[in-house]
gemmi code that builds the backbone of each chain (N, CA, C; Angstrom):
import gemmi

chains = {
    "A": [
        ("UNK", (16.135, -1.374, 22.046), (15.531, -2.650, 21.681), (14.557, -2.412, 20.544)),
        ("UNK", (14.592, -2.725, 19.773), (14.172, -2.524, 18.075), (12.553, -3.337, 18.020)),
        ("UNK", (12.250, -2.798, 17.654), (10.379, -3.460, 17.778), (10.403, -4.154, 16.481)),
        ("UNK", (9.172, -4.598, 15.995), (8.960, -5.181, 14.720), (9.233, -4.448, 13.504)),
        ("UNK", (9.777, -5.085, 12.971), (10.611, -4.355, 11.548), (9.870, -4.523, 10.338)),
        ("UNK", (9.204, -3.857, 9.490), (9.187, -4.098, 8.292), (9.031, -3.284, 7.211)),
        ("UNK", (9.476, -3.727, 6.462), (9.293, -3.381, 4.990), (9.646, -3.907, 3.745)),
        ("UNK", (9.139, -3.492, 2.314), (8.569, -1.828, 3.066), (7.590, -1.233, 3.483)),
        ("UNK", (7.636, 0.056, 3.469), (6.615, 0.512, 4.447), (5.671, 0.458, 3.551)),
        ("UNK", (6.019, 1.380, 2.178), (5.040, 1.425, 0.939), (5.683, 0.984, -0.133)),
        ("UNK", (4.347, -0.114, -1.014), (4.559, -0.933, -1.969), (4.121, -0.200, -3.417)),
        ("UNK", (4.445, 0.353, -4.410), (3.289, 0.316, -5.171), (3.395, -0.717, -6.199)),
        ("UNK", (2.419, -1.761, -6.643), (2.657, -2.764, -7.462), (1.506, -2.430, -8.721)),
        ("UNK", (1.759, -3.300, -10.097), (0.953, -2.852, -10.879), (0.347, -4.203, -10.804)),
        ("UNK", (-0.911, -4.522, -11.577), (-2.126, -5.753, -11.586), (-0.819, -6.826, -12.516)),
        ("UNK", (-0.481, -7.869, -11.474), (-0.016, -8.883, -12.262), (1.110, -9.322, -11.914)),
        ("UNK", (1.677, -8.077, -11.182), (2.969, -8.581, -10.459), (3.125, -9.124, -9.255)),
        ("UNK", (4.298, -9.093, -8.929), (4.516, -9.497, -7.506), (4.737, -8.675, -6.360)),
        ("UNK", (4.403, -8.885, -5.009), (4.854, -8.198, -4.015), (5.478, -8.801, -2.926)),
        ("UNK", (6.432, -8.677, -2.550), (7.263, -9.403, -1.291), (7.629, -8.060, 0.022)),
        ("UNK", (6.736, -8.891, 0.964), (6.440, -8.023, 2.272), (7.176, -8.906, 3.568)),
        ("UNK", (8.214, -8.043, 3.490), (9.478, -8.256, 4.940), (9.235, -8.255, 6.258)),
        ("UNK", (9.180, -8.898, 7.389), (8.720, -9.170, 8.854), (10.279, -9.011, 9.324)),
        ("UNK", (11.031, -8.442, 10.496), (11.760, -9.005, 11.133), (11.138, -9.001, 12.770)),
        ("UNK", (10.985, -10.253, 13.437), (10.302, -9.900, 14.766), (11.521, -9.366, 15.655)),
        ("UNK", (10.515, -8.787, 16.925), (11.288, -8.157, 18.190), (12.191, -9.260, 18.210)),
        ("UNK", (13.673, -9.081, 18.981), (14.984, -9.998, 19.329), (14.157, -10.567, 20.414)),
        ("UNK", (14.744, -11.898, 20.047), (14.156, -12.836, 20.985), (13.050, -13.440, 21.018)),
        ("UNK", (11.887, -13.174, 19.819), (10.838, -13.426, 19.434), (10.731, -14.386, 17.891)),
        ("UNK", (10.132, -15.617, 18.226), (9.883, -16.666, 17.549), (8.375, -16.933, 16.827)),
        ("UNK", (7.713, -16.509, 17.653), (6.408, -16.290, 16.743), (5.921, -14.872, 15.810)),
        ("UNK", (5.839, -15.509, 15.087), (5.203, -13.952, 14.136), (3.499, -14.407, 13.163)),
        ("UNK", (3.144, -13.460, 12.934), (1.623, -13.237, 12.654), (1.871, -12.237, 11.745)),
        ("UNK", (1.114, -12.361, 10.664), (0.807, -11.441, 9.546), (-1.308, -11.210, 9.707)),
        ("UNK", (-1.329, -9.615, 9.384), (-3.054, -9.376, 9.329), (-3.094, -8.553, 8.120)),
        ("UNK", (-3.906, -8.424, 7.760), (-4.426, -7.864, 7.008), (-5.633, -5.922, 7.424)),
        ("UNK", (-5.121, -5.240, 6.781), (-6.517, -4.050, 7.388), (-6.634, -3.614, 6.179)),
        ("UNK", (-7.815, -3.785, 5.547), (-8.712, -3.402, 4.432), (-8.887, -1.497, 4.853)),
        ("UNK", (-9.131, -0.849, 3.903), (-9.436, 0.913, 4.490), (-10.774, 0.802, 5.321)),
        ("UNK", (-10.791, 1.694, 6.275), (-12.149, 1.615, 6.896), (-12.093, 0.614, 8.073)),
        ("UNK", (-11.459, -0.893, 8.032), (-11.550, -1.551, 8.574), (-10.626, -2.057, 9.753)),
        ("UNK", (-11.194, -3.401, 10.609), (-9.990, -3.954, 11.518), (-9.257, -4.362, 10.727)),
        ("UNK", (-7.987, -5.305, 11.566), (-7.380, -5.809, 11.032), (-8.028, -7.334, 11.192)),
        ("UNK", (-7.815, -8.066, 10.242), (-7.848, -9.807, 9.994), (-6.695, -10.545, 9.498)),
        ("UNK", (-6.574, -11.673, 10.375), (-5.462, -12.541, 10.582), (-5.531, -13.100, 9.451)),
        ("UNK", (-4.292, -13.823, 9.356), (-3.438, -14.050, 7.963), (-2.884, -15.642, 8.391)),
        ("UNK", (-2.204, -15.080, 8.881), (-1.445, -16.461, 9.209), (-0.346, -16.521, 10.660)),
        ("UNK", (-0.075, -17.465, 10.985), (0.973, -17.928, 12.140), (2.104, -18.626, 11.888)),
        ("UNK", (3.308, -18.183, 12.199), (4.568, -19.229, 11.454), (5.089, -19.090, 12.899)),
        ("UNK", (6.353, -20.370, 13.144), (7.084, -20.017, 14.056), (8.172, -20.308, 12.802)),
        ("UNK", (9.773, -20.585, 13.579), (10.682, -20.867, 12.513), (10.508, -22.156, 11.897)),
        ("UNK", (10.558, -21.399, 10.401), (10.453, -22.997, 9.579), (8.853, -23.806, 9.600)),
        ("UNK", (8.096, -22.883, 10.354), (7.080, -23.886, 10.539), (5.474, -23.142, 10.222)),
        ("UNK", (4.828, -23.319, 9.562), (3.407, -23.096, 9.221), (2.421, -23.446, 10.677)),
        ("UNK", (2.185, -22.710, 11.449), (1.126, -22.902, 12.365), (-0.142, -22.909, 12.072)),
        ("UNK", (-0.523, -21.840, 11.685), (-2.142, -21.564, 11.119), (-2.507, -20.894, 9.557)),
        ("UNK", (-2.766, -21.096, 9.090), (-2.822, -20.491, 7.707), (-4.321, -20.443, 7.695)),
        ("UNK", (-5.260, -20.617, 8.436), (-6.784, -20.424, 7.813), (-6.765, -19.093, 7.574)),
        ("UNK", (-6.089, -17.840, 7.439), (-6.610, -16.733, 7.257), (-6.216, -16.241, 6.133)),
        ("UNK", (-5.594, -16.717, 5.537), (-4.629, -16.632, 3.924), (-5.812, -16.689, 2.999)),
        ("UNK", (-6.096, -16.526, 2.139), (-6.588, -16.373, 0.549), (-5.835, -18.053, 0.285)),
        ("UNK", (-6.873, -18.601, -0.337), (-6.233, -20.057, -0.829), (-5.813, -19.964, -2.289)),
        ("UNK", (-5.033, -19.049, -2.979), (-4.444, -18.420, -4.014), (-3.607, -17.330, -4.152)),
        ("UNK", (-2.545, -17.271, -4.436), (-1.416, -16.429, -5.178), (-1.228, -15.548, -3.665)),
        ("UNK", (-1.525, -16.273, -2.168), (-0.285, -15.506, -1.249), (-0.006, -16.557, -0.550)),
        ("UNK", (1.134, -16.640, 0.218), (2.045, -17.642, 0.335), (3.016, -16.640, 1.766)),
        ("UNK", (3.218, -17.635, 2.599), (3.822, -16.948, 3.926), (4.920, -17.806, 4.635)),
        ("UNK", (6.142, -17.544, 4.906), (7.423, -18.513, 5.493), (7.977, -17.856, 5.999)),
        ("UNK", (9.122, -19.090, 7.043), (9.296, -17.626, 8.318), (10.941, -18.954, 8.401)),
        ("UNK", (12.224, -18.545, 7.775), (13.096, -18.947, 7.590), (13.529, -19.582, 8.754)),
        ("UNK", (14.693, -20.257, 8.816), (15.639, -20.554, 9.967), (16.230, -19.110, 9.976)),
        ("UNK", (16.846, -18.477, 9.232), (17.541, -17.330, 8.941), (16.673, -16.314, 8.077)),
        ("UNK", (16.779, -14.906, 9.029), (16.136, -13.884, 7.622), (15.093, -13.700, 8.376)),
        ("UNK", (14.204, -12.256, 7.512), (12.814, -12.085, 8.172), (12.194, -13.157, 7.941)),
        ("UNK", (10.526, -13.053, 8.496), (9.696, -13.536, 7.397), (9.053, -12.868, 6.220)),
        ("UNK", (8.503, -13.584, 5.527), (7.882, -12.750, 4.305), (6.664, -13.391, 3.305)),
        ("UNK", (5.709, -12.389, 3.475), (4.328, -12.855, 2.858), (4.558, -11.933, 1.137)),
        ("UNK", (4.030, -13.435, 0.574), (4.702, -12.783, -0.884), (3.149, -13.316, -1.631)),
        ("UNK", (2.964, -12.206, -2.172), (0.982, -12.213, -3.119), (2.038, -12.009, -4.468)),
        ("UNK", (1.327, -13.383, -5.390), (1.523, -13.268, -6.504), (0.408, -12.663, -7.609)),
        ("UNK", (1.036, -12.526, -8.776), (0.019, -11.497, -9.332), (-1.298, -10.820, -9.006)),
        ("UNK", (-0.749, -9.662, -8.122), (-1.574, -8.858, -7.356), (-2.809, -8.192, -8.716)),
        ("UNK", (-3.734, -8.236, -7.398), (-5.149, -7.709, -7.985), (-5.137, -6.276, -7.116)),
        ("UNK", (-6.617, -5.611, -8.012), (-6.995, -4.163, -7.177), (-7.330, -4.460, -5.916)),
        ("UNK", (-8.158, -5.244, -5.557), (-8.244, -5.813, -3.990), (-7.368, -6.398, -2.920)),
        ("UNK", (-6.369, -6.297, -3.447), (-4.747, -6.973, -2.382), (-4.411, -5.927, -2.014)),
        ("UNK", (-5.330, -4.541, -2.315), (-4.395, -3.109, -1.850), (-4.821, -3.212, -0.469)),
        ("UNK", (-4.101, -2.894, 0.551), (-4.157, -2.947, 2.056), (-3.236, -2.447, 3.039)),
        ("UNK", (-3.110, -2.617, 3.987), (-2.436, -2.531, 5.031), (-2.073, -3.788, 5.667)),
        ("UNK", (-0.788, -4.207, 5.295), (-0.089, -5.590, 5.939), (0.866, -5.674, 7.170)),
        ("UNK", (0.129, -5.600, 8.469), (1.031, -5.600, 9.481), (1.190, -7.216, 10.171)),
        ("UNK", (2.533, -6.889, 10.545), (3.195, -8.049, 11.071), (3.319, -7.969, 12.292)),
        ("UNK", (3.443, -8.947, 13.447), (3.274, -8.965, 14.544), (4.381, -9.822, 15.044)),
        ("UNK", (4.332, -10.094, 16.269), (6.260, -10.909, 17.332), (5.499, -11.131, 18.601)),
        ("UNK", (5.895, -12.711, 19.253), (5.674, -12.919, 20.353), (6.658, -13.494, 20.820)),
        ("UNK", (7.383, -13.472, 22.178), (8.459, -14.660, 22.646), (8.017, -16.323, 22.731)),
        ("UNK", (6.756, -16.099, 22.946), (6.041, -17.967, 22.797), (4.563, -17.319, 22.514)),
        ("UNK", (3.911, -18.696, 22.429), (2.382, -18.682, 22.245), (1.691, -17.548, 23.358)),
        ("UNK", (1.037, -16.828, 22.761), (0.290, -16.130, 23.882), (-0.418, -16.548, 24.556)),
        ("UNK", (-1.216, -17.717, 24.597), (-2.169, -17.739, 25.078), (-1.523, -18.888, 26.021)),
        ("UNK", (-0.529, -18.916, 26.609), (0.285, -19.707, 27.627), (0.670, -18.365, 28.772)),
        ("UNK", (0.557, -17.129, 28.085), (0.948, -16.135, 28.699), (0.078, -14.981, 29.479)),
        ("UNK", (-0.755, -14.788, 28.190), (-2.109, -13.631, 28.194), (-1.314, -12.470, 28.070)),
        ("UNK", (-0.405, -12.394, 27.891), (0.090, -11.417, 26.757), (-0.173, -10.938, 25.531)),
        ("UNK", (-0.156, -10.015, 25.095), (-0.124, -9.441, 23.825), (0.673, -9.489, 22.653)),
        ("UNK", (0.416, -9.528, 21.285), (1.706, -9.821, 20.308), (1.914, -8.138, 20.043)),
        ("UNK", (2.851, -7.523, 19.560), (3.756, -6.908, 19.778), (3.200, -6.538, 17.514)),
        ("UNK", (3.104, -5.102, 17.559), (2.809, -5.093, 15.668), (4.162, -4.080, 15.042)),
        ("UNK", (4.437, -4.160, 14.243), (4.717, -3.193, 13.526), (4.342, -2.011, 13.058)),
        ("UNK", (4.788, -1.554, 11.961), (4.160, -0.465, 11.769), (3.853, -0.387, 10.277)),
        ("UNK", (3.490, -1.715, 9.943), (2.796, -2.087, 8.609), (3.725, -1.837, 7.259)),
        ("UNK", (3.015, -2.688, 6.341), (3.204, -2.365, 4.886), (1.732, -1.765, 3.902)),
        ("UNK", (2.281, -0.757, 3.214), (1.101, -0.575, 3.119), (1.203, -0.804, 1.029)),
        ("UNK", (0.035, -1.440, 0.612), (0.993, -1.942, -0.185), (-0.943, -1.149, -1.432)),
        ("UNK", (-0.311, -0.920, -2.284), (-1.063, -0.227, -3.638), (-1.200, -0.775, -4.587)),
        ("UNK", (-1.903, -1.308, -5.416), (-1.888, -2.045, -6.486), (-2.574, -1.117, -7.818)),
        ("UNK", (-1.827, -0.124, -8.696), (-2.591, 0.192, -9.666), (-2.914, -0.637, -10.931)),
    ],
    "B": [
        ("UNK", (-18.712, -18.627, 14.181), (-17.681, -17.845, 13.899), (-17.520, -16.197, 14.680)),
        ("UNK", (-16.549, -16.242, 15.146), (-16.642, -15.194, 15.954), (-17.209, -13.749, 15.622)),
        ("UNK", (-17.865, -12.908, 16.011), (-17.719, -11.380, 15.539), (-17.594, -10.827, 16.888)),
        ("UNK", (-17.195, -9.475, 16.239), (-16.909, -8.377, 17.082), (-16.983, -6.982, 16.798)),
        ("UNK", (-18.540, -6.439, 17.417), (-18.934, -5.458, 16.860), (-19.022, -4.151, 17.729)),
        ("UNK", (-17.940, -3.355, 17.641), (-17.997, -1.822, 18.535), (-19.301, -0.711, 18.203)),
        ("UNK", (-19.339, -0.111, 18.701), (-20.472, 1.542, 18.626), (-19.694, 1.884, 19.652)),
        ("UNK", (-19.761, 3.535, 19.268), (-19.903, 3.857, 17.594), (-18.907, 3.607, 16.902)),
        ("UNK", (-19.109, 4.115, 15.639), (-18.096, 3.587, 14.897), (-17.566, 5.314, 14.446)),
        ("UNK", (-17.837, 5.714, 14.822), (-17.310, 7.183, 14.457), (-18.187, 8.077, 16.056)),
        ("UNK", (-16.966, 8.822, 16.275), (-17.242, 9.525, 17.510), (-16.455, 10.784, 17.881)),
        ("UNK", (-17.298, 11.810, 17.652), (-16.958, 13.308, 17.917), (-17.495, 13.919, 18.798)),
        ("UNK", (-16.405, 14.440, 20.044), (-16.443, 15.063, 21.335), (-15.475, 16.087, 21.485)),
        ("UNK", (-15.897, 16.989, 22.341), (-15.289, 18.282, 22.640), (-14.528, 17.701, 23.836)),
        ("UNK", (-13.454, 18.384, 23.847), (-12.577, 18.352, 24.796), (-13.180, 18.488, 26.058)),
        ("UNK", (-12.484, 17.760, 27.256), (-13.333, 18.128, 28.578), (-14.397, 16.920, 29.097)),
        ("UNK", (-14.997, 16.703, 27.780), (-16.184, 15.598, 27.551), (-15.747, 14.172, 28.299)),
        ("UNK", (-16.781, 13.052, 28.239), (-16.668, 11.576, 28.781), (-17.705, 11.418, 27.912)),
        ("UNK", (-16.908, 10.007, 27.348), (-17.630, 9.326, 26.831), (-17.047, 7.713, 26.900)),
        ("UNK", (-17.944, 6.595, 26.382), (-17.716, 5.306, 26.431), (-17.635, 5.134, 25.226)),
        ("UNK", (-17.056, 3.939, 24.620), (-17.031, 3.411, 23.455), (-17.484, 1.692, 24.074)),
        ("UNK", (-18.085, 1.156, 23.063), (-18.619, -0.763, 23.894), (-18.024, -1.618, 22.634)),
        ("UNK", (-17.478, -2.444, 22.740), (-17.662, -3.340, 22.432), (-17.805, -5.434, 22.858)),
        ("UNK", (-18.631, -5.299, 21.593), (-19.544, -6.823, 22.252), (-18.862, -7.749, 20.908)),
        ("UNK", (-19.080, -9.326, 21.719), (-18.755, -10.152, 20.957), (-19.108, -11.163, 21.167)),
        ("UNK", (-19.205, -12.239, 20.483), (-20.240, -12.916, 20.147), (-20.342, -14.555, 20.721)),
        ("UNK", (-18.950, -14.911, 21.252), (-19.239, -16.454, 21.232), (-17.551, -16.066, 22.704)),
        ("UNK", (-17.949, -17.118, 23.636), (-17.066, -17.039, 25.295), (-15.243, -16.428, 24.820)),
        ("UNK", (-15.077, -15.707, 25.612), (-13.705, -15.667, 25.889), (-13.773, -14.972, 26.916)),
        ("UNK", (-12.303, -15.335, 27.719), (-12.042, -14.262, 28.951), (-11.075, -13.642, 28.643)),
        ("UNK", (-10.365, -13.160, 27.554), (-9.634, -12.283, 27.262), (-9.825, -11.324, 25.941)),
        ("UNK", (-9.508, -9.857, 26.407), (-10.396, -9.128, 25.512), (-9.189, -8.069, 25.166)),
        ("UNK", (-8.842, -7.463, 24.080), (-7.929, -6.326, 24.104), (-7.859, -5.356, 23.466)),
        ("UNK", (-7.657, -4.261, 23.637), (-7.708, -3.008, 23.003), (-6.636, -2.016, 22.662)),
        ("UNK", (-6.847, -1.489, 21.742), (-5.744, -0.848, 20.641), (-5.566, 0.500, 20.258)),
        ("UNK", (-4.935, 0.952, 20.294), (-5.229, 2.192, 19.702), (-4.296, 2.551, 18.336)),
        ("UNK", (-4.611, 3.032, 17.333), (-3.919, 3.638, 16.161), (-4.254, 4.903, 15.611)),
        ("UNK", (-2.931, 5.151, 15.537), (-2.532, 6.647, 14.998), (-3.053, 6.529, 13.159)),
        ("UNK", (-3.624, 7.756, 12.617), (-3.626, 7.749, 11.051), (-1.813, 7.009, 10.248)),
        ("UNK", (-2.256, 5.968, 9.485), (-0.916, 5.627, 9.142), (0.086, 4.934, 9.897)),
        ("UNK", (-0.321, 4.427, 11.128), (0.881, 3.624, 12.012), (0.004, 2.551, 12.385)),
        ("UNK", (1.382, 1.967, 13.354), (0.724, 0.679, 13.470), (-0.410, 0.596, 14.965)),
        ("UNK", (-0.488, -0.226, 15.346), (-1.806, -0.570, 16.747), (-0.544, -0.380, 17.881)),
        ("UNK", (-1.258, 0.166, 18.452), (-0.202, 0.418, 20.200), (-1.502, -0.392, 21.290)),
        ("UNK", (-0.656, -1.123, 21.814), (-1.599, -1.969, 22.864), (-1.801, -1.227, 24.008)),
        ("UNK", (-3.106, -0.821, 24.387), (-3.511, 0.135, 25.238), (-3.775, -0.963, 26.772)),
        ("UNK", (-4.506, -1.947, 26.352), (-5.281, -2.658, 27.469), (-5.725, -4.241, 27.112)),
        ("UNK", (-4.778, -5.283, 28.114), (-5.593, -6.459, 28.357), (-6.179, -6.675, 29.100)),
        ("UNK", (-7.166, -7.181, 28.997), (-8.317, -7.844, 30.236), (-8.618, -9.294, 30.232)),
        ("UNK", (-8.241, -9.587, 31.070), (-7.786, -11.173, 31.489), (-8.773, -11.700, 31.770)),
        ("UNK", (-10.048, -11.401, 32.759), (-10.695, -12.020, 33.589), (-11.831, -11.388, 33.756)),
        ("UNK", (-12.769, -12.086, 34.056), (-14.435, -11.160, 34.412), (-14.163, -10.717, 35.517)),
        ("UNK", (-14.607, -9.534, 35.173), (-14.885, -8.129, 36.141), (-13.427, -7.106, 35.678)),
        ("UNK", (-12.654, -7.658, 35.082), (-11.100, -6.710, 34.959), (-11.552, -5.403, 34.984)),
        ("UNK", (-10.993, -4.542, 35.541), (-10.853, -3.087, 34.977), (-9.608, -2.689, 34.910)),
        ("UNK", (-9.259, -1.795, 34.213), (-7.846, -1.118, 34.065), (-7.533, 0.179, 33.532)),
        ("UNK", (-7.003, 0.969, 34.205), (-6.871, 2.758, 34.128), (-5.302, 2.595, 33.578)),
        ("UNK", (-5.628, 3.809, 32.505), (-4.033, 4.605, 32.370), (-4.624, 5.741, 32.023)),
        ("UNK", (-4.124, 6.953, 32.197), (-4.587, 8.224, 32.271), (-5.967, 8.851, 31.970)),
        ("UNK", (-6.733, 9.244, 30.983), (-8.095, 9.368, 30.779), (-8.708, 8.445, 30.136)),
        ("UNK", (-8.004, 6.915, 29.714), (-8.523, 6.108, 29.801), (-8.871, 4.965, 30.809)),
        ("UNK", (-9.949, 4.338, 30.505), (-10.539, 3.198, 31.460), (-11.062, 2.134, 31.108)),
        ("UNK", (-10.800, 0.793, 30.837), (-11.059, -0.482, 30.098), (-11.831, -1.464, 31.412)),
        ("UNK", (-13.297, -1.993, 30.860), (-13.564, -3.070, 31.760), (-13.727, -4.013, 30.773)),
        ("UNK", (-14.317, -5.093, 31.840), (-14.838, -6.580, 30.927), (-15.609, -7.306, 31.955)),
        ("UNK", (-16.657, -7.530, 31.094), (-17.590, -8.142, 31.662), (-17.959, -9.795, 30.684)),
        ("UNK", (-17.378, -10.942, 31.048), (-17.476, -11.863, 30.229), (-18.795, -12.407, 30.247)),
        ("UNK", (-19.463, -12.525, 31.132), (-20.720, -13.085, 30.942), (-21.647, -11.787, 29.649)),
        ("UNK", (-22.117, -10.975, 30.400), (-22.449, -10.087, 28.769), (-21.811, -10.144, 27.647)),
        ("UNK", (-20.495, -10.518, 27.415), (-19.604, -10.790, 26.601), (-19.423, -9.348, 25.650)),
        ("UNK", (-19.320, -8.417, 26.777), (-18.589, -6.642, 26.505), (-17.546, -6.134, 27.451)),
        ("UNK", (-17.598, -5.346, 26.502), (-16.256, -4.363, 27.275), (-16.753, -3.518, 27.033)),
        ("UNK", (-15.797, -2.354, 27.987), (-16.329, -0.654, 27.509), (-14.606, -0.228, 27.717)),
        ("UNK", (-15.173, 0.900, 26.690), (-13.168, 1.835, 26.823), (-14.081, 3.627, 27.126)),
        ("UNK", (-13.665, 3.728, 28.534), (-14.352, 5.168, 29.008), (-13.234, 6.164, 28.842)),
        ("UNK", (-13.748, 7.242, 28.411), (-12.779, 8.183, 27.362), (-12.658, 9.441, 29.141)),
        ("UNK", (-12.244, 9.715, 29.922), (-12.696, 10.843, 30.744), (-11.594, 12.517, 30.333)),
        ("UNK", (-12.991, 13.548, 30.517), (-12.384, 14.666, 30.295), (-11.447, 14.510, 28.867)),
        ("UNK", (-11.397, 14.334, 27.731), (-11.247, 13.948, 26.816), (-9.808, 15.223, 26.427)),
        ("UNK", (-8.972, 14.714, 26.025), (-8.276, 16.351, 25.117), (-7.701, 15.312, 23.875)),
        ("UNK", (-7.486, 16.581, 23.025), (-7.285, 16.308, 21.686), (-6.111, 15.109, 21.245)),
        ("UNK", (-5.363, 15.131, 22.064), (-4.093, 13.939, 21.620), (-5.200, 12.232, 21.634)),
        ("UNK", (-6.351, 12.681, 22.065), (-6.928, 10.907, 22.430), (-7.102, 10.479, 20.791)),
        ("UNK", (-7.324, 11.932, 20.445), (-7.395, 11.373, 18.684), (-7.397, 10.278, 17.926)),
        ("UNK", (-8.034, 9.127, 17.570), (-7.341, 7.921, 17.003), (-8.418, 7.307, 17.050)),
        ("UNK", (-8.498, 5.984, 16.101), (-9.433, 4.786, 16.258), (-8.587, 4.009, 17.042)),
        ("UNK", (-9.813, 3.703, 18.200), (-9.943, 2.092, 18.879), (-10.433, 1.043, 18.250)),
        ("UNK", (-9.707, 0.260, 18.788), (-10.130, -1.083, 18.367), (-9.886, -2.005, 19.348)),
        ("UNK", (-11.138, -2.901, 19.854), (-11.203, -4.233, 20.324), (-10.773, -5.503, 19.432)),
        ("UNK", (-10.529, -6.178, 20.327), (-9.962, -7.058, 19.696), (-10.074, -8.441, 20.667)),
        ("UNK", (-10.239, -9.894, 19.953), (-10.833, -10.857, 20.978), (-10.460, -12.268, 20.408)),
        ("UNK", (-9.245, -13.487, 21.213), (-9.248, -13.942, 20.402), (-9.793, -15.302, 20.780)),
        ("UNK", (-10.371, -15.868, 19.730), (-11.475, -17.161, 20.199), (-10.786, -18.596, 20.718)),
        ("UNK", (-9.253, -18.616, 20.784), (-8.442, -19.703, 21.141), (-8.075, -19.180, 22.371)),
        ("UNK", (-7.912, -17.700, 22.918), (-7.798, -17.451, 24.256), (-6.491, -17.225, 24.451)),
        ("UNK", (-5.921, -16.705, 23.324), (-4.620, -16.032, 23.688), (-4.591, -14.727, 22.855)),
        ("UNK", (-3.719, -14.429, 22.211), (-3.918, -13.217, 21.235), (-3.306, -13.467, 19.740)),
        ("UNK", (-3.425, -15.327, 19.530), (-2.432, -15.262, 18.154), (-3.342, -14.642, 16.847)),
        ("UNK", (-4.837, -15.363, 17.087), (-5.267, -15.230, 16.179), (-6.619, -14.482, 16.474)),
        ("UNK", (-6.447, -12.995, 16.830), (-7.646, -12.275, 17.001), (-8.556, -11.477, 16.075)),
        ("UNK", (-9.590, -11.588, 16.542), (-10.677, -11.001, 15.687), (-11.178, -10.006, 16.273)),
        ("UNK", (-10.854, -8.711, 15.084), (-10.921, -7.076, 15.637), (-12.579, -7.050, 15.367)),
        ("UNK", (-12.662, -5.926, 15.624), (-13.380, -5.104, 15.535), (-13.549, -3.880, 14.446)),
        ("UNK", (-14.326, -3.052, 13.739), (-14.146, -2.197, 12.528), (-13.434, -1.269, 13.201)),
        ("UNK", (-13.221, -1.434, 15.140), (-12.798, 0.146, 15.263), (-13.775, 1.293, 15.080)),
        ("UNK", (-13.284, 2.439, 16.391), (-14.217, 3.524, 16.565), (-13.091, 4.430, 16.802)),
        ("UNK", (-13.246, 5.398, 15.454), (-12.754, 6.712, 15.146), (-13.023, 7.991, 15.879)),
        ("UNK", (-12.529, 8.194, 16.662), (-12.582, 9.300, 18.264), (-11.766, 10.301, 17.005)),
        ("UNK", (-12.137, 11.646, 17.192), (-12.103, 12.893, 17.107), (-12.747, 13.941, 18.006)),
        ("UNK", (-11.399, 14.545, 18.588), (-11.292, 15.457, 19.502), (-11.538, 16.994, 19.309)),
        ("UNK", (-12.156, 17.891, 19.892), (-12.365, 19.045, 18.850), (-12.321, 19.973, 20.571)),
        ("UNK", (-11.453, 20.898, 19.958), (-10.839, 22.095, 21.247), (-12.445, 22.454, 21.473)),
    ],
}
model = gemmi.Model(1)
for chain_id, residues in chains.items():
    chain = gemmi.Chain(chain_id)
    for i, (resn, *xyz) in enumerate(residues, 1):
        res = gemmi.Residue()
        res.name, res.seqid = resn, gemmi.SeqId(i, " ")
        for name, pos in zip(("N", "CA", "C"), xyz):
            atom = gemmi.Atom()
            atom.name, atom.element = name, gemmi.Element(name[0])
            atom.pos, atom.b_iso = gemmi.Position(*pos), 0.0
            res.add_atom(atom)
        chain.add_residue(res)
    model.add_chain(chain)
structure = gemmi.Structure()
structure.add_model(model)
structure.setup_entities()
């Protein structure tokens, strides 16, 4: 049974371009979560999609990143013309429903780790 | 706005050793959770705590919660080198785990 999928694992992007960061959740899992981990630091939430659908976005940058979670396909958080500060650690996360109906845990990957020279 | 602040934030013990790691946070929840990560991988879910008073054991670790103080502790016992890794708490203010707010994490290093 295949855990959270993504990639890639490592990005390196130069100041200006683009980066497109791949989610596939655990089978059978409809919710997914993107965070963010700065070096040194926790991780901080990003956003919530189920399919097709934008749940929470307060944790997004209100500029050049952007997050969708298909009928078909991973999901994928895509930062447009990346800066030196978008360098991070982007892990993605999978739940079968809302957790907090459950008190369960979401389920992470094993990140993107993405470089911006 | 929520925080969530562990001590220490860096922590070096000899094998054999016990120690606690705390973390506190700042505004009600009854669910609290903790993480562990390897250098370079992702978070492995060590421990939920559902309810005031929870405790919960898996091998030389030990997780409580105390919601009214609004802490936890992660007790390290007899310590050996594989415990290696930052913890991290983690807490989320809607009361499930979609949208949680970590902690900086406390960097455990194990030394024979």
């Amino acid at each position: 049974n295949a855990g959270v999928m993504q990639n890639p694992r490592h990005l390196v992007r130069r100041r200006g371009q683009e980066a497109r960061l791949r989610c596939s959740p655990m089978k059978g899992h409809s919710h997914v979560y993107w965070y963010r981990q700065l070096p040194e630091e926790g991780l901080k939430f990003m956003v919530y999609l189920q399919k097709e659908n934008i749940i929470d976005e307060s944790g997004m940058p209100k500029e050049r990143f952007s997050a969708e979670f298909p009928k078909e396909g991973p999901s994928i958080l895509r930062i447009q013309q990346v800066v030196r500060g978008d360098s991070a650690a982007y892990f993605c996360a999978s739940s079968p429903v809302a957790t907090h109906l459950t008190g369960n845990t979401i389920y992470f990957g094993e990140g993107s780790w993405l470089t911006v020279v | 706005e929520l925080k969530v602040e562990q001590n220490p934030l860096f922590l070096s013990m000899q094998e054999g050793k016990n120690y606690t790691i705390y973390c506190n946070y700042s505004t009600t929840s009854d669910r609290l959770y903790w993480y562990r990560q390897d250098p370079g991988k992702s978070l492995e879910s060590l421990f939920v705590l559902l309810s005031n008073g929870a405790v919960k054991q898996e091998g030389r670790l030990m997780a409580s919660l105390d919601t009214k103080a609004r802490l936890s502790t992660l007790h390290i016992t007899a310590a050996v080198h594989d415990l290696s890794a930052t913890y991290f708490c983690a807490v989320d203010p809607q009361g499930g785990s979609e949208k949680l707010v970590f902690g900086k994490g406390t960097k455990l290093t194990v030394n024979p």
